[in-house]
Each structure stands twice: as structure tokens, then as C-alpha cells.
C-alpha positions as CSV (number, residue, x, y, z in Angstrom):
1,X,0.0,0.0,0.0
2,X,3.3,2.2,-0.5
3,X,4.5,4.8,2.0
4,X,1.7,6.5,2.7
5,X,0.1,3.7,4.9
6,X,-1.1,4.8,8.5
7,X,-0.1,3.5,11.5
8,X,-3.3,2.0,12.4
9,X,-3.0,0.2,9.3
10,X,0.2,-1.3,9.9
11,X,-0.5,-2.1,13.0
12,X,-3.6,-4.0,11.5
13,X,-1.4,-6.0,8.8
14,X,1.6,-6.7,11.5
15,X,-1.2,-9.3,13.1
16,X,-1.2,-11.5,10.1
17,X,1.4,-13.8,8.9
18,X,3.7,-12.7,6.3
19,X,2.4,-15.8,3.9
20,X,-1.3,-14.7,4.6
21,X,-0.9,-10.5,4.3
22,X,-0.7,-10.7,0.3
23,X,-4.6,-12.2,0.7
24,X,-5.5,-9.3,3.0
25,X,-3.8,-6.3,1.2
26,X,-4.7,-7.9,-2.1
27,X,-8.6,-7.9,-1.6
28,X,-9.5,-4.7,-2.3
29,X,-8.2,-4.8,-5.6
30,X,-9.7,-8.5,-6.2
31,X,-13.3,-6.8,-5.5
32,X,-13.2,-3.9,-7.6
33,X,-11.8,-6.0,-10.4
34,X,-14.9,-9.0,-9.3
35,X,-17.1,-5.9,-9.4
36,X,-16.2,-3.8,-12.8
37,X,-13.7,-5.7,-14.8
38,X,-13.6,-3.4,-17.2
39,X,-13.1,-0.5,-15.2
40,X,-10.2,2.2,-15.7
41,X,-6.9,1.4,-13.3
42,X,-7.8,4.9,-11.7
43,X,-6.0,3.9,-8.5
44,X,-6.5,7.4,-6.8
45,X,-9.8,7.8,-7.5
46,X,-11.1,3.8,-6.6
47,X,-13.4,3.2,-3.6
48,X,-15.8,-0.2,-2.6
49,X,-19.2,0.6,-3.0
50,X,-21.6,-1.4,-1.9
51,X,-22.8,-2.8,-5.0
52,X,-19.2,-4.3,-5.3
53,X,-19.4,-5.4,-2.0
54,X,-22.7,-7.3,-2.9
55,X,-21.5,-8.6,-5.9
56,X,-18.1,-10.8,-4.0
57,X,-20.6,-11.4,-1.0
58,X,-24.6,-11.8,-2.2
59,X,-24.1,-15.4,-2.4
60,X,-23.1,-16.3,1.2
61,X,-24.9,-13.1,3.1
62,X,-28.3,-11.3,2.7
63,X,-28.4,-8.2,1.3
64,X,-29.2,-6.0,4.6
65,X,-26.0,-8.3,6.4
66,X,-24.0,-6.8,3.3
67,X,-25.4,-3.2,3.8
68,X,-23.9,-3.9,7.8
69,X,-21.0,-5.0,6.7
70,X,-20.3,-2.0,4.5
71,X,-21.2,0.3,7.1
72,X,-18.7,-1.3,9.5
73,X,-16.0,-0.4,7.2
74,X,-17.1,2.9,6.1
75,X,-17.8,4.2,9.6
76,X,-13.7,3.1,10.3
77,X,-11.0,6.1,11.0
78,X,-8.1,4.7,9.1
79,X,-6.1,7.7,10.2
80,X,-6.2,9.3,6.3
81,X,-7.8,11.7,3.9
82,X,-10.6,9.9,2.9
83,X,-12.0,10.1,-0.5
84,X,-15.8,12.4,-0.3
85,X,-17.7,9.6,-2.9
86,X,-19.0,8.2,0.5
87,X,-17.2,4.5,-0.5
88,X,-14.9,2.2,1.2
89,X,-10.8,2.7,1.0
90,X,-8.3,0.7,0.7
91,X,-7.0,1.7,4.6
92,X,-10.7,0.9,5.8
93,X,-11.0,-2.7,4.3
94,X,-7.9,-3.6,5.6
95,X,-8.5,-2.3,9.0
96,X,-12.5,-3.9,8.9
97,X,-10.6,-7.1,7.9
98,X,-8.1,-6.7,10.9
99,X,-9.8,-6.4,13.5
100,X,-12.7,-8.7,12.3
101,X,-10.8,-11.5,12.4
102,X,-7.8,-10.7,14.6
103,X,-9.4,-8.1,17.0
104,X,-10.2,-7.7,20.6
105,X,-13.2,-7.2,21.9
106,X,-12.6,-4.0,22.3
107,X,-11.6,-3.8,18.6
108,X,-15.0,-5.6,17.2
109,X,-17.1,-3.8,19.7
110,X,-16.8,-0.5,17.2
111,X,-17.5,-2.2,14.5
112,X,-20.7,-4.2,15.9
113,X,-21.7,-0.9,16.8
114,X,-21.6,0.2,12.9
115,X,-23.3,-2.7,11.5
116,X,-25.8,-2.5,14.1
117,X,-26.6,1.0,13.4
118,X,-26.6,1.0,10.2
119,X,-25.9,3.9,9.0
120,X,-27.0,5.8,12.0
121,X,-24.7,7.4,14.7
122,X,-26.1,7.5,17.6
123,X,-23.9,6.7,20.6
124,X,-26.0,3.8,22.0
125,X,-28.0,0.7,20.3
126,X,-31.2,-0.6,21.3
127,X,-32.1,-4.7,22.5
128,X,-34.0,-4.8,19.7
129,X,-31.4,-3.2,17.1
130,X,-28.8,-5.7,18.4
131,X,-31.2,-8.8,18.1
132,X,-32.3,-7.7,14.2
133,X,-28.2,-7.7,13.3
134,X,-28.3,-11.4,15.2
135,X,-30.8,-12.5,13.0
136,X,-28.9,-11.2,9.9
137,X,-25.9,-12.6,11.2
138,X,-27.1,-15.8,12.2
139,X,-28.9,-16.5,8.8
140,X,-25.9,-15.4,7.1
141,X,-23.5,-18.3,9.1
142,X,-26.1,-20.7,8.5
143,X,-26.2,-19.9,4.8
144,X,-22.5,-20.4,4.7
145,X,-22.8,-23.6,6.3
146,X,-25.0,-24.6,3.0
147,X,-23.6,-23.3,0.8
148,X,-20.1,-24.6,1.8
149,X,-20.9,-28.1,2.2
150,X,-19.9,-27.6,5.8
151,X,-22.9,-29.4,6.9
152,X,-21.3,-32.6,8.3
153,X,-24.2,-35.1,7.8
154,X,-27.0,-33.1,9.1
155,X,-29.8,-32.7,6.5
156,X,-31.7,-28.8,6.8
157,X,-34.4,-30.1,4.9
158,X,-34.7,-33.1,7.3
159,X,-34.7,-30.9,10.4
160,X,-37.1,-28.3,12.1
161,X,-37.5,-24.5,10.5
162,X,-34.3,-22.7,11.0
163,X,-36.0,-19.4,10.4
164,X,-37.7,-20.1,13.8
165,X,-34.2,-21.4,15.1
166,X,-32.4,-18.1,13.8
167,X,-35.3,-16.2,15.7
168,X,-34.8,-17.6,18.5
169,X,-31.1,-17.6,18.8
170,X,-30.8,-14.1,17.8
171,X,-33.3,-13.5,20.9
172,X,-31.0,-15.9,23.4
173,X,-27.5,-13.9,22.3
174,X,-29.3,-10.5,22.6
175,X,-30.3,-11.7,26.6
176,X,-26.7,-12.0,27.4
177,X,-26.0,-7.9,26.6
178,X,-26.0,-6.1,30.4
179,X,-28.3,-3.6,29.1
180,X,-29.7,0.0,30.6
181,X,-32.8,0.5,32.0
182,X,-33.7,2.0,29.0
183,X,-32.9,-1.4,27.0
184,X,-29.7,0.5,25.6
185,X,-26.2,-0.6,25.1
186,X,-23.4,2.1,24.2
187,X,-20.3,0.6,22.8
188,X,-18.8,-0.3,26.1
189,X,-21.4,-2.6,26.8
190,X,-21.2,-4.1,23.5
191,X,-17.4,-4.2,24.1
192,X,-18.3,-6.7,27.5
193,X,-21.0,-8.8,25.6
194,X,-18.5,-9.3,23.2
195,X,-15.8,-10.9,25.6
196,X,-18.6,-13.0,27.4
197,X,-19.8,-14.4,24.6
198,X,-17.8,-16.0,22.7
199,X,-20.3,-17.1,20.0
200,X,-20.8,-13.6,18.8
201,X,-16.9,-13.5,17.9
202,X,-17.2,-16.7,15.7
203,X,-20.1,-15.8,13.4
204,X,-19.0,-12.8,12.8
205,X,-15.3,-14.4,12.0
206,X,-17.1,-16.7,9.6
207,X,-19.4,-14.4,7.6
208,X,-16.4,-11.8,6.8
209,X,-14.0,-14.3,6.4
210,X,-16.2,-16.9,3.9
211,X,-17.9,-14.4,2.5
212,X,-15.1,-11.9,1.5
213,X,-13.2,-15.3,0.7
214,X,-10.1,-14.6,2.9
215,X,-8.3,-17.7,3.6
216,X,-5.7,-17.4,6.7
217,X,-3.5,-20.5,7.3
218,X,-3.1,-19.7,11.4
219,X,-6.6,-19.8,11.1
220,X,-9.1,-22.1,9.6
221,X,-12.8,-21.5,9.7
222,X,-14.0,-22.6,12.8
223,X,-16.2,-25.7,12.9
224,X,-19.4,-25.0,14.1
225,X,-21.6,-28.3,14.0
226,X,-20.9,-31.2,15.3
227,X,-20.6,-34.3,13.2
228,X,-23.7,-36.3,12.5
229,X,-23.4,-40.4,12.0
230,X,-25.7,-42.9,10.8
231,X,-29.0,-40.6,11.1
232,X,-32.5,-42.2,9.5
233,X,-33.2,-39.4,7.7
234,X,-35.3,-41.1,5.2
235,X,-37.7,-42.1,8.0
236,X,-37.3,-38.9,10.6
237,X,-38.2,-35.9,10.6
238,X,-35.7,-34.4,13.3
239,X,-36.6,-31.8,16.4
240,X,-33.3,-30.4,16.1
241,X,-32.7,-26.8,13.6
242,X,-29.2,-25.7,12.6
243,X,-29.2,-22.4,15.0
244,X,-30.4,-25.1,17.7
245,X,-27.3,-27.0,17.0
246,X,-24.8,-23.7,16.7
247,X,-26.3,-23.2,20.3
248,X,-26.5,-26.5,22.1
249,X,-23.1,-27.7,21.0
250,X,-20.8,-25.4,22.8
251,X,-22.9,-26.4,25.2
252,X,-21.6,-29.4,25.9
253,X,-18.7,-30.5,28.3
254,X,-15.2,-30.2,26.9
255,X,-14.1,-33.6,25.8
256,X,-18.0,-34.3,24.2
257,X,-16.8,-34.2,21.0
258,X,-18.0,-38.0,19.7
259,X,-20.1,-37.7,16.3
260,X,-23.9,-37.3,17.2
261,X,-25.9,-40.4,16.7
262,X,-29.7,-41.1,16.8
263,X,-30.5,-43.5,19.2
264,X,-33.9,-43.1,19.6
265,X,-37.1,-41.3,17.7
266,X,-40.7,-41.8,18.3
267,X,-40.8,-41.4,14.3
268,X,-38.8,-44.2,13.8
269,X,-39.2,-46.7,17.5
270,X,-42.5,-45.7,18.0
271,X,-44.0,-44.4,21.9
272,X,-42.9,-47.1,24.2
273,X,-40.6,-46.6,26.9
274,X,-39.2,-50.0,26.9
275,X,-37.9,-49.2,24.0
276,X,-36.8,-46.0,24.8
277,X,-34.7,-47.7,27.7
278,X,-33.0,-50.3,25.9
279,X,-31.9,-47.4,22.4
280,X,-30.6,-45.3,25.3
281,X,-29.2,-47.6,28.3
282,X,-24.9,-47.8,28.6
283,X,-24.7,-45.9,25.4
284,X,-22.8,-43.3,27.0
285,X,-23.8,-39.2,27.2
286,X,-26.6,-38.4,25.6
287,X,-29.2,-35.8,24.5
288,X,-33.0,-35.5,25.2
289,X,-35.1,-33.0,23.1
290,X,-39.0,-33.3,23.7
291,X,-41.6,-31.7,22.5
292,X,-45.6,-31.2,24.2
293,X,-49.0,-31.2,22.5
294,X,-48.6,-27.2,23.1
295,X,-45.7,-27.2,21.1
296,X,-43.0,-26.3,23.7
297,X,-39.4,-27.7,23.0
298,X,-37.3,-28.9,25.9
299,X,-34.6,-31.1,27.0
300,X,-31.6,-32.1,29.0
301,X,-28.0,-33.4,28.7
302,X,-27.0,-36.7,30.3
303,X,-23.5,-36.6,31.5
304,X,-22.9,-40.0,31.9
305,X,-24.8,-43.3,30.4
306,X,-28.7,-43.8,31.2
307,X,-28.6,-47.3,34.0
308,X,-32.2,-48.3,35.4
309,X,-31.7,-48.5,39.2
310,X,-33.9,-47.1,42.3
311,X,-31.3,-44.2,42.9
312,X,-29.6,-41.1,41.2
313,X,-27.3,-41.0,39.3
314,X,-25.0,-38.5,36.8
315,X,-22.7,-35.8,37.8
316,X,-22.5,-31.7,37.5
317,X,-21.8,-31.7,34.0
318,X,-25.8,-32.4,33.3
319,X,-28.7,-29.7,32.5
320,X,-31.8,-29.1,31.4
321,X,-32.3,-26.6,28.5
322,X,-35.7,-25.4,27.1
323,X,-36.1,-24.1,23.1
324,X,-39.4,-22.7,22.8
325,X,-41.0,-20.6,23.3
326,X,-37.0,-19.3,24.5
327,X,-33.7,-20.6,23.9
328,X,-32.6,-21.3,27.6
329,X,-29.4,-23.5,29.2
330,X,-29.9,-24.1,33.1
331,X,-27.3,-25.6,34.9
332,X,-26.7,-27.4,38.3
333,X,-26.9,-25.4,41.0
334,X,-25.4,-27.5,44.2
335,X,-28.1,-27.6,45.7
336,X,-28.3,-31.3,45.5
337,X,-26.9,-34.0,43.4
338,X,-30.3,-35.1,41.8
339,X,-29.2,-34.8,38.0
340,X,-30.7,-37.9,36.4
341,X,-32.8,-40.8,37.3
342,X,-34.1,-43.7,35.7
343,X,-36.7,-46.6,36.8
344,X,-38.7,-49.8,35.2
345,X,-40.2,-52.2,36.8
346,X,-40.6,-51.0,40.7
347,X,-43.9,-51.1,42.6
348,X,-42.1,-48.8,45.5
349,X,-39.8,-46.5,43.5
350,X,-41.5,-44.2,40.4
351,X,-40.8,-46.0,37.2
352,X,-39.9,-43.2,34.6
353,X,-37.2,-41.3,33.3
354,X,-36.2,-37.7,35.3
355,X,-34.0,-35.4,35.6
356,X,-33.5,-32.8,38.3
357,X,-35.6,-31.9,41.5
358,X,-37.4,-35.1,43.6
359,X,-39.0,-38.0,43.3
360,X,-42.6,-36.8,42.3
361,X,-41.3,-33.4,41.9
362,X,-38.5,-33.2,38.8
363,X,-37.3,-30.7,36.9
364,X,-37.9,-33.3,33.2
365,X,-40.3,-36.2,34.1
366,X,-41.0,-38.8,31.5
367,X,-43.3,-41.4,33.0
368,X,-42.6,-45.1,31.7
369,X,-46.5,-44.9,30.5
370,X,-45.0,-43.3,27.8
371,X,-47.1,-40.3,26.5
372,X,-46.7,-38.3,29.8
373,X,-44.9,-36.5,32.1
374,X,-44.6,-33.4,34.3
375,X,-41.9,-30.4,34.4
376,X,-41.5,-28.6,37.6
377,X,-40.5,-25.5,38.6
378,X,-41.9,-23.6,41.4
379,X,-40.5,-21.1,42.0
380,X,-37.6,-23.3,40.1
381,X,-36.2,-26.7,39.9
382,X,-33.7,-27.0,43.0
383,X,-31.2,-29.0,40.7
384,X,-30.7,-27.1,37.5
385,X,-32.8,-23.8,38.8
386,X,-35.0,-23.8,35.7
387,X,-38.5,-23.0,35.3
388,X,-41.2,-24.4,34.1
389,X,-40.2,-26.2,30.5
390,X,-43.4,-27.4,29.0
391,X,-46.4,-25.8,28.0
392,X,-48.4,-27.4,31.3
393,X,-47.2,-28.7,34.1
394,X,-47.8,-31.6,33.6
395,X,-47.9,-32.3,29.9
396,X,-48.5,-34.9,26.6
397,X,-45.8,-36.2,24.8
398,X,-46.0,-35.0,20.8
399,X,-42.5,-36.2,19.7
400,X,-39.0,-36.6,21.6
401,X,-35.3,-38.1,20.3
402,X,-32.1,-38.9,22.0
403,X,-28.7,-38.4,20.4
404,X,-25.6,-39.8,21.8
405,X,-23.1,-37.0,21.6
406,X,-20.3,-39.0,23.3
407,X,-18.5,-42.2,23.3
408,X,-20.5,-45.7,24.3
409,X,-18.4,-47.0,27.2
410,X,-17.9,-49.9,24.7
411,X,-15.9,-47.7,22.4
412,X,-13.8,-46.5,25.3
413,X,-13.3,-50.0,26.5
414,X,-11.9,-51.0,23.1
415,X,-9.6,-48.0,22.8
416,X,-8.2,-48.7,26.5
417,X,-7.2,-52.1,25.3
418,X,-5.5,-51.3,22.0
419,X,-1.8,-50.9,22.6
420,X,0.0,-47.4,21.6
421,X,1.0,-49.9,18.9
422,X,-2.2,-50.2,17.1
423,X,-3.0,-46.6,17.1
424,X,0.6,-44.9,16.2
425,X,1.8,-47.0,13.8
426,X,4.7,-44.8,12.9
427,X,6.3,-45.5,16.8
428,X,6.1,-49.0,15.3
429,X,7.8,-48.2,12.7
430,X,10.7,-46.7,14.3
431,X,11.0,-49.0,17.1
432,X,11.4,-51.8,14.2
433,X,14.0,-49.8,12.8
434,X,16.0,-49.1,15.9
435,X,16.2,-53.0,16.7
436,X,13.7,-52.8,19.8
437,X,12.1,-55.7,20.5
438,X,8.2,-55.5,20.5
439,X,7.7,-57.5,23.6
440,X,3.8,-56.8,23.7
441,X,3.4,-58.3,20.5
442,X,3.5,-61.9,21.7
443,X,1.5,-61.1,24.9
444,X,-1.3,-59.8,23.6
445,X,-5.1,-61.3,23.5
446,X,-6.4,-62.3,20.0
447,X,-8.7,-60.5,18.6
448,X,-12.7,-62.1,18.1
449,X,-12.5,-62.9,14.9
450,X,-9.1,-64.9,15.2
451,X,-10.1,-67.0,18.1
């Protein structure tokens, strides 16, 4: 960008790796040829419009998350005359790019602020500005998801409305900003939503990144939805949305990170809870989602595989979580150690499938007379400290699906008994060429199908 450069700019570019600063100071040259190829090399006079920015961008973002975007960059100080045509620099892009991708909180919260706005300047943003550039953005990472093939299994057409799911995510992320009592956020406050949560960061990573095409090696695109195994989806039509899964996944403890697998449908195994109990029994952590006759959506997270016995059982890592009407995630609270139970076949003990509160009293209650249950919360569940998650107290069963989202204690089992042989061959290898002796080789039990 010759001599002339700002400080703030080079400040920008010094984040980025010398390989990956040709993609970043290239762009704006790449757009305004994608835009008008046959345009005049008029280098002093050149500026991004909008309509240029639409043109690299339309297919991955709507066209109001475009507009944002090219607010964010025009609203930028690149410390620089600026041209007067009311377009965006060279200096800006780079900057926008910058601090995007690479930036602080503090950085981003600026720019947030911009694409919020857009194209006003006042110096605070309302709750429901912030959940209306949530929605865009949201929509915008979910159509990059498509449109990249970065799907991993899950079938959008097989799944509930993400419209609804974008809605309602939007609404979730927008309760996290420590608003006024006004229900106003100035640019500090978006600065500590930003740090606190973390999602915000990401989708906004992806949507400049994919849509702008800007590939950085340090930095892949992050991987968003979990992977998806063996699904039905010829015969089930699944609870679960894309925004649902973009929230529930983080969710999850660190170390949950098996592919999800459908274990159990009331499409596809019918309403019995016998069968519910032996999809779901030792098959390690899993994932409830139910949903009422009044159409709320609600579930919980198993920490630890489902075992029928008179007591509880699980640990802190469990929770309940409700969808709809609102995109909630309740955790334990202490108070006691009540996280999941579940019963067949007792005349003294209740015979169901709970998790949370007391005998009679849970947070999620299935009853093993499948087709009913209660949810409990007055003033709140003592477990998890969540409300009231179905649409009555004590409610009909419409639908309701588990997904394992960890390994089976099977898999784990077979993994603990392969020797570091088996799974790094290449230690093999060199211990072979060093003259070692492989003294486990000999000691070893066969495997099934040699015996």
C-alpha cells in the first residue's frame, strides 16, 4: 500500500502472517476487479461501494447483512484523507478485515456498533437493534454452512424451521448484553457482551472471512456443527434446527466431542418406553429434546450413560435446557446431586425417566406410560434452577429423540485395550528400525475374529 500507509494500518497487517498479508492487502483490488472488470486502473480515484461489496458477497450473506457490513467499514477512521464519494478505502478494508478476524473485543465492539446501526450514529443501540443484526448474522452463518458443504451429515431439509431457530437464537444472544434500563447498550457494553460471549466473535469471524473469501492459514474456519453419523433421515423428521445445534453444541462439556448419533425417535421406534430404555441404556452421554402437545421444546443433557436402578445418578456436567417458546441453558446449581434418574419395573420406587428436583417433583419427568410426564418448577427446579419447560405442568408427549453425543463406554473399553501400537503406527515403525524388541506383541489377547 506504498508509504503513505497509517499506523493503524500497519498495525492491522503486523497481526497476520507474512504468507497470509498478500490475501489481506490484495482484496480490495480482487473486489473492484470482481465488481467492474472493465473499469479504468484509476488507483486514486477507486473506492468499494456497496454494490461491489454485494457482488463478491450476495451469495453467502443477505443483502441487509452486506449493507452492515459496509457500514462497519465505512464508519472506520483509518487515520487518512478519505475520498468524499461516500465509499470504502483501501485503509478501511484492511482495517474492517483486521480487527474482524484478529481483534479484541474492544476492537470488534466499534464495528458491531456500525453494522448495528446501520448507517445511523447514535452513541447507544437498542435490544431490539442488536437482536435484528443477530438475526442477519445468524442466517448469514447458517447460509455459509450450506452453501459450503460444511454441513457434516445433518440434513436442513430433514430438520425443524431454521428461520424459527435463527429467531430464537438471535433472541437468546441478545439476553446476554448487560443492558440499561432504557434497554440501551453504548459501545462499552457491546465491548463486555463481546468478551462474554464467545459465539458472537465466531459468526461474525465466519461471515467476513467466507464471505469476503479470505483464507488465513493460522486460522481455519471454525467448525461449528458437530458431526452427524448414521442418522435415519429417510424415515425422521428431526426436532433439532441448525441455529439449535450452533447453540447447544458449545454447550456441551469439553471432551463431548464424539459424532452425534440417533438413538432413539418416536418417528422411527414408536411411543414405548421400553424401548426408549433399551436405544438409550450404557450408550454413553446423551441428549433429550421433547416436544408437548402445546408445542413447547425442551430437554436435557445426560452426562454419563442412562442405567435403570432405584437411585440417582449423573454428575454436574448435566442440564436441562428449554427451546421454545425461548432458547434457555440451566445448569446445576449445588443444591443437590439429583441430575438424572431412571426406573422400570418398581412397585415402590416411580418408574420413569427424570431429571433434576425429587421423586414426584422433577425438573424433566417422563413417566414409563410413555405419553406423559410433568416439568416442575416452582419457583424453580432445585437442581438445575430452571423454570417451568413445558407448556403445562404436567404435559403430553408429541414427539422426543435422544442423540448420543459422546462415546459408548464400549468404544472406550476397546480404545483402552488397544496398545499405543495399534494406534501410532509410525512408533512402530521406528522402534522396528531401531532393533527394539516388540515384547507386547507376543503377549497380547487375539482379537474375536481370530479365536
Amino acid at each position: 500500500m506504498g508509504n503513505a500507509e497509517s499506523a493503524a494500518v500497519q498495525r492491522r497487517l503486523d497481526r497476520f502472517r507474512p504468507e497470509e498479508r498478500p490475501a489481506v492487502e490484495g482484496l480490495f483490488e480482487k473486489l473492484l476487479r470482481s465488481s467492474a472488470p472493465a473499469a479504468p486502473p484509476d488507483k486514486a480515484a477507486k473506492t468499494l461501494s456497496v454494490d461491489a461489496l454485494r457482488t463478491c458477497a450476495g451469495s453467502m450473506a443477505s443483502g441487509s447483512m452486506v449493507e452492515r457490513m459496509f457500514e462497519g467499514m465505512r464508519r472506520i477512521d483509518p487515520g487518512v484523507a478519505l475520498p468524499s464519494c461516500g465509499g470504502v478505502s483501501r485503509e478501511q478494508l484492511v482495517i474492517f478485515l483486521a480487527d474482524a478476524l484478529r481483534g479484541t473485543a474492544q476492537e470488534r465492539a466499534p464495528l458491531v456498533m456500525s453494522m448495528v446501526q446501520r448507517g445511523a450514529e447514535d452513541s447507544v443501540v437498542t435490544l431490539d437493534q442488536i437482536k435484528e443484526f443477530l438475526e442477519d448474522l445468524v442466517s448469514s452463518v447458517v447460509q455459509i454452512l450450506t452453501h459450503r458443504g460444511c454441513l457434516r451429515g445433518w440434513r436442513p431439509d430433514r430438520m425443524g424451521d431454521t428461520s424459527q431457530g435463527v429467531k430464537l437464537l438471535a433472541e437468546q444472544l441478545s439476553s446476554e448484553v448487560r443492558a440499561s434500563a432504557q434497554q440501551t447498550c453504548d459501545v462499552s457494553g457491546l465491548e463486555d457482551w463481546l468478551f462474554r460471549v464467545s459465539g458472537v466473535a465466531l459468526y461474525l469471524e465466519m461471515l467476513v472471512g467466507e464471505s469476503l473469501s479470505v483464507q488465513l492459514t493460522s486460522r481455519p474456519p471454525p467448525t461449528l456443527l458437530p458431526e452427524c453419523r448414521d442418522a435415519p433421515w429417510g424415515q425422521a423428521q428431526c426436532l433439532l434446527d441448525l441455529p439449535l445445534l450452533l447453540f447447544l453444541s458449545p454447550q456441551l462439556p469439553e471432551g463431548i466431542k464424539a459424532p452425534w448419533r440417533l438413538l432413539f425417535s418416536t418417528q422411527v421406534h414408536g411411543e414405548s418406553f421400553t424401548r426408549l430404555v433399551g436405544c438409550c441404556k450404557s450408550r454413553g452421554p446423551t441428549l433429550l429434546l421433547l416436544r408437548d402437545t402445546k408445542g413447547h421444546v425442551f430437554g436435557g443433557f445426560a452426562s454419563q450413560s442412562w442405567e435403570t436402578k432405584p437411585q440417582f445418578q449423573g454428575d454436574s456436567r448435566c442440564f436441562l435446557f428449554s427451546v421454545f417458546p425461548t432458547l434457555r441453558v440451566y445448569t446445576c446449581t449445588g443444591y443437590n446431586q439429583h441430575y438424572m434418574y431412571l426406573n422400570q419395573g418398581q412397585q415402590t420406587m416411580p418408574n420413569g425417566l427424570g431429571m433434576g428436583g425429587q421423586h414426584n417433583y422433577f425438573g424433566l419427568w417422563l413417566d414409563s406410560d410413555f405419553g406423559r410426564g410433568h416439568s416442575r418448577g416452582r419457583p424453580r427446579c432445585t437442581t438445575y434452577g430452571s423454570p417451568q419447560l413445558s407448556g403445562e405442568e404436567d404435559f403430553r408427549l408429541d414427539a422426543m429423540e435422544v442423540w448420543a453425543v459422546g462415546q459408548p463406554p464400549e468404544e472406550l473399553q476397546d480404545e483402552n485395550k488397544r496398545s499405543i501400537l495399534d494406534v501410532d503406527k509410525e512408533a512402530q515403525a521406528i522402534m522396528e528400525m531401531t532393533g527394539k524388541t516388540l515384547h507386547s506383541q507376543g503377549l497380547r489377547e487375539p482379537e474375536e475374529d481370530e479365536q
